[in-house]
C-alpha positions, 0 to 999 in steps of 0.5 A: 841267712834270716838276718839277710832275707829280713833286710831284703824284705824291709828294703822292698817294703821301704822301696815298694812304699816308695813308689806308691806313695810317688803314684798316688801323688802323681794321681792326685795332682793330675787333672786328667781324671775323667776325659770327655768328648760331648756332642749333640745328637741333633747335629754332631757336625756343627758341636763339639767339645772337650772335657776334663776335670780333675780332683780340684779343677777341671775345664770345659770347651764347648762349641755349639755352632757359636764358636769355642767357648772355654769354662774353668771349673774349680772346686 
């Protein structure tokens, strides 16, 4: 009976590492880490924008009442 719930205790060990190591990959490789929607106080209809980065790169769309402008951001 030890043998068995020793066995099943290393697979779940084996599997749940498995699975953690899946989830922190998935989260290193994302490049949606932090998510924001800035705008101007003085004037919230004519700005706008969109921003994320990630753990290496990121990108920023900006508009100041110009038109889009995109800037990619890179570590």
């Amino acid at each position: 009976m030890t043998s068995m719930f020793r066995r099943g205790t290393i697979f779940a060990t084996f599997f749940l590492s498995l699975i953690g190591g899946g989830l922190i990959c998935a989260a290193l490789v994302t490049q949606h880490w932090i998510d924001a929607r800035p705008w101007r106080t003085p004037n919230p209809q004519e700005s706008a924008g969109r921003v994320h980065f990630g753990l290496l790169q990121g990108k920023k769309e900006l508009n100041v009442a110009y038109g889009w402008r995109t800037y990619h951001v890179s570590s």
